[in-house]
N, C-alpha and C positions, 0 to 999 in steps of 0.2 A: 449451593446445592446441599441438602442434606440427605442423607440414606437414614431410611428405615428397615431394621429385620427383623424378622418375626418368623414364628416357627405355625401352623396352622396344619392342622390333620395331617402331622408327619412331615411337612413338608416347607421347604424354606423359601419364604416370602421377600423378595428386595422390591423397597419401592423409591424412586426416587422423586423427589420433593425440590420445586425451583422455586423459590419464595423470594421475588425482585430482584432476580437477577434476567439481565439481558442476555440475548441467544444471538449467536451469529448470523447476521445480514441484517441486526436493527439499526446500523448506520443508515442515513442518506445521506447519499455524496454528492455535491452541485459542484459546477464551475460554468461562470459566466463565457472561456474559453471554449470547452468542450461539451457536448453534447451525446447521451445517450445511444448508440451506434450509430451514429454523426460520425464526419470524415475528422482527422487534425489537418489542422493550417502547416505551413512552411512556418509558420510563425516558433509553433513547439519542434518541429521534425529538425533531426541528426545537421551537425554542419563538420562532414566528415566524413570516410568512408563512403565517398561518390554523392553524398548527398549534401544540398549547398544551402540547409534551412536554419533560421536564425537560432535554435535550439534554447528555445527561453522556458523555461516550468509552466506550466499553466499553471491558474489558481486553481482552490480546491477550498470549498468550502464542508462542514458536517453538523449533524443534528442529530438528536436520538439517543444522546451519550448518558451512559449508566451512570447513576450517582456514585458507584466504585471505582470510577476510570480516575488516576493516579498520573497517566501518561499517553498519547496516542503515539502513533507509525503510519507514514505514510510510504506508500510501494509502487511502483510501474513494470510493469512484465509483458513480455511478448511469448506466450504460450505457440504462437505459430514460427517462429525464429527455428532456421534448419541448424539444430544445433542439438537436437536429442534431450535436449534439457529447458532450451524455452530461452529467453535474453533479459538479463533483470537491466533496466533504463533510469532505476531512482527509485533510493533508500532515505526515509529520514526515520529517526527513530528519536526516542525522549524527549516529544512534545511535550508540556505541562498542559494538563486536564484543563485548565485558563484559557487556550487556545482551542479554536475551533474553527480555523481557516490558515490557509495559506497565501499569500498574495503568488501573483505572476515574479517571476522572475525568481522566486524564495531559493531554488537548488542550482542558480547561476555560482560563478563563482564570487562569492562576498556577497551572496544575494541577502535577504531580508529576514532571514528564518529566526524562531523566537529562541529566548536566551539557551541555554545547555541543550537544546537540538544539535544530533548529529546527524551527519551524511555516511552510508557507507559506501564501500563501491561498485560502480556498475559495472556490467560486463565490458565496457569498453577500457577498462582499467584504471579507473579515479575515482575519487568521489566526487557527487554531485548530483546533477541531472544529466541523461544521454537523451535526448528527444528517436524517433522511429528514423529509420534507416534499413527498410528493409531490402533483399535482393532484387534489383527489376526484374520485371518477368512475372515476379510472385502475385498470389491472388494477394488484396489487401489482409495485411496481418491483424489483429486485434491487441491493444494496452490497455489494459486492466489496471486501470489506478484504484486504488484500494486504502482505505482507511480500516486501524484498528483501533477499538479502547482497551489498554491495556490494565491489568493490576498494579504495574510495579516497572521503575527503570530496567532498562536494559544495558547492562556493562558492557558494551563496545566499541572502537572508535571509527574512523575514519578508512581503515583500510578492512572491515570485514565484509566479508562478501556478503551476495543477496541472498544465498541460499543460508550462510550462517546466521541472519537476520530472519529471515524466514522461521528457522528454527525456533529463536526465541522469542519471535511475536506467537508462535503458536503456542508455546507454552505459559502464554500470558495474556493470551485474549480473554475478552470481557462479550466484543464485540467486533460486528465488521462490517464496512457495507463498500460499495466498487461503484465506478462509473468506467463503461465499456466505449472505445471508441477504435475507429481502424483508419489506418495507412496502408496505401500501398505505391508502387511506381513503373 
């Protein structure tokens, strides 16, 4: 982005200028698992906390990526989670710019993820993957898996939270794009 200022009949002129740089939501996010407000399988859902699903990652594939992306992040959130704050489900962060997918299973424990990726942790208390476990009763929730292109690594390790992750992918976004799906029981 660059800024322009200028002073015109008194008056000060800001113009700003985005010369190939991408805007957030120029990601596309595919996965062969999940589907655009398509239901999750037991295959990804919680095995835990009442719920007995095999909890494996889905894959995550992306396109659209800025020539300036450095690193991606990949995220899963439950914005409907009665928690006042939402439920973060899976943290990966310091993808290298090389990668552009995730196979199934990648945020398992020892799963497949590419080299210097980290996991941070989910609300469930670990790092990793937490697949959907919402409250019965509840209408189906929504997870929002999300991809970021970012500028530059992210110095965290395994035990920082999703909100502390959050944080620094905002300060670092290039780009972003999501794939929306719901559970519910």
């Amino acid at each position: 982005m660059k800024r322009f200022l200028s002073f015109q009949n008194g008056m000060l002129l800001c113009v700003l200028f985005f010369a190939g740089s991408a805007f957030a939501g120029d990601l596309k996010v595919t996965s062969s698992a999940l589907k655009e407000g398509g239901t999750i399988t037991n295959t990804h859902v919680f095995s835990g906390f009442g719920c007995s699903g095999e909890n494996n990652s889905p894959d995550l594939q992306w396109s659209g990526v800025p020539k300036e992306t450095k690193f991606f992040a990949v995220t899963a959130y439950d914005p409907d989670a009665p928690t006042g704050s939402g439920w973060w489900h899976w943290t990966v962060i310091n993808i290298p710019a090389t990668v552009t997918s995730l196979p199934a299973k990648a945020g398992n424990d020892k799963g497949p993820l590419p080299a210097g990726a980290v996991q941070g942790r989910t609300d469930f208390g670990k790092p990793g993957y937490g697949g959907p476990c919402p409250p019965k009763g509840d209408k189906p929730h929504r997870y929002i898996f999300k991809v970021f292109a970012l500028k530059d690594k992210i110095d965290l390790d395994g035990e920082a939270s999703g909100a502390l992750v959050g944080f620094y992918i905002n300060s670092l976004k290039l780009a972003e794009g999501k794939l929306t799906a719901k559970y519910g029981r």
